[in-house]
N, C-alpha and C positions, 0 to 999 in steps of 0.2 A: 119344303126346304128343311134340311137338317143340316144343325147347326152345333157343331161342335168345339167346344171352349177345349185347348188345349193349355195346361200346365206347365208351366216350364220347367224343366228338368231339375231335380237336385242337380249343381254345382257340388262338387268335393272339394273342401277346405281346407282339407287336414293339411297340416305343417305350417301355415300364413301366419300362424300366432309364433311360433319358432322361430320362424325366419326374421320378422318385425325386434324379436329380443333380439339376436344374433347383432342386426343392423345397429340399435341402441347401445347397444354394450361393444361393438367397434366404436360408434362415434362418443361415448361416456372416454372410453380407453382415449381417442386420440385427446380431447380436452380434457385428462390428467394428465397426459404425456407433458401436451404443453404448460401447464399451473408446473409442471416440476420443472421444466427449462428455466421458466421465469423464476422461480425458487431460486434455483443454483446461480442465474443472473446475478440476482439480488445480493446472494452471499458473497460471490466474487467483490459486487460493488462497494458492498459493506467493507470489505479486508481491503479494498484499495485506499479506500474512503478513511477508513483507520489511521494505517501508515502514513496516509500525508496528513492524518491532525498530530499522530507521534513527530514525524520527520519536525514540524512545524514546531510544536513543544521544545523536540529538543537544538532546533537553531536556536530559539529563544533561551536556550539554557547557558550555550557557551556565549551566547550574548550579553548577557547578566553577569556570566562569571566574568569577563573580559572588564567589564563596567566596576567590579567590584574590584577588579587590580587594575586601575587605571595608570598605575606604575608599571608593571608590566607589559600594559603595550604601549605605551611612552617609549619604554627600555628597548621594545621590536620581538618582548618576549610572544608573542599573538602571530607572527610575521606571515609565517608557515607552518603551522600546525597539520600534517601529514594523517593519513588513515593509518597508522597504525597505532596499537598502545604501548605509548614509552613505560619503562619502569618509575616509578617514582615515588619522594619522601610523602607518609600522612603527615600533611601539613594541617590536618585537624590535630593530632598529638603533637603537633610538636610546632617552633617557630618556623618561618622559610621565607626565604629571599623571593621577589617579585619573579623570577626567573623559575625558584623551587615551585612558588604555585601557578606560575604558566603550567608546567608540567605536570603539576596535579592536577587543576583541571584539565587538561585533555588528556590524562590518562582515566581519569573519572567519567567525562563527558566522553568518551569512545567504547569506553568498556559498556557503559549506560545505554549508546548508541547496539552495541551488538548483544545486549540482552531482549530489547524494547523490537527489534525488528528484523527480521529475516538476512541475516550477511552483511548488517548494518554495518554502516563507518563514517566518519565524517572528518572533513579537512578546513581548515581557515588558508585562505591567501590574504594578503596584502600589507597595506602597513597603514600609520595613524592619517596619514597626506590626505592620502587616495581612498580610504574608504578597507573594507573586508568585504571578500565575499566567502559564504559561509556554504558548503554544498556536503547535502547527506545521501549517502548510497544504500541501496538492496536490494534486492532481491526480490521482482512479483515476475512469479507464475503467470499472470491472467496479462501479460504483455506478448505472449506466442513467440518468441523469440523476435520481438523488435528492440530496436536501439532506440533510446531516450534522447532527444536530441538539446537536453539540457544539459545532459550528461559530456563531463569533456572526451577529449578522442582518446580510443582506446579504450575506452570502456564496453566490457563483455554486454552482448544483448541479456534482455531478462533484466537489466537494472535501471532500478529507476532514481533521480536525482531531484531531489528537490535542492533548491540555490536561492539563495537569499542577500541581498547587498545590507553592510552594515554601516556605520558610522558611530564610533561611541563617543 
């Protein structure tokens, strides 16, 4: 009987080591893709996250300032404070009537509002009875064009509203 031990063939390899890189360096590429989604997340949340500690800051501002003329919203000067900025006397240089520094603060406290924050603005309603409510506007990008539903009617999408009840 003869008996013959056969060897198995060389296999050809060539390229398996190629192809293995190719396959890692697609899936290396998709997990940096996402680490940078999550990045830009984060940065988005941060700028949102900001503006409402700013927004917050500066309700607290004309809140204080209102408290430090308590003559003035006695008088109804605080009543209606509007988004835009009035002209008005420095009442740092100079004397003024509880009415003169209604005015300067919210000419102070608006102008402050639209350096601090993207289209910023800010409004008081009310009177000393009832209470203030205090509502700051801007501008975020990272809303897609939705409407704030804090925000009162009529207000453009893209803004967002922080609102605050006062009583001083």
């Amino acid at each position: 009987m003869n008996h013959t031990i056969s060897l198995p063939s060389k296999v050809s390899n060539h390229g398996f080591s190629l192809l293995e890189v190719l396959v890692t360096i697609l899936l290396v590429s998709f997990g940096l893709l996402g680490m940078a989604a999550l990045v830009v997340s984060g940065v988005r949340s941060n700028n949102v996250a900001y503006y409402r500690s700013v927004a917050s800051k500066q309700t607290e501002d004309i809140a204080d300032r209102m408290r430090a003329n308590i003559a003035g919203v006695t008088a109804g000067a605080y009543d209606a404070l509007t988004e835009n900025i009035p002209s008005s006397v420095d009442c740092m240089a100079s004397v003024c009537s509880e009415f003169q520094i209604a005015t300067y603060d919210h000419a102070q406290w608006n102008t402050a509002n639209s350096l601090l924050l993207p289209d910023g603005r800010g409004s008081v309603i009310g009177n000393l009875a009832a209470g203030y409510s205090i509502t700051l506007m801007w501008t975020e990008k990272e809303m897609n064009n939705e409407a704030d539903q804090n925000c009162p009617g009529g207000t453009t999408t893209n803004t967002r509203c922080f609102v605050t009840r006062f009583a001083p």
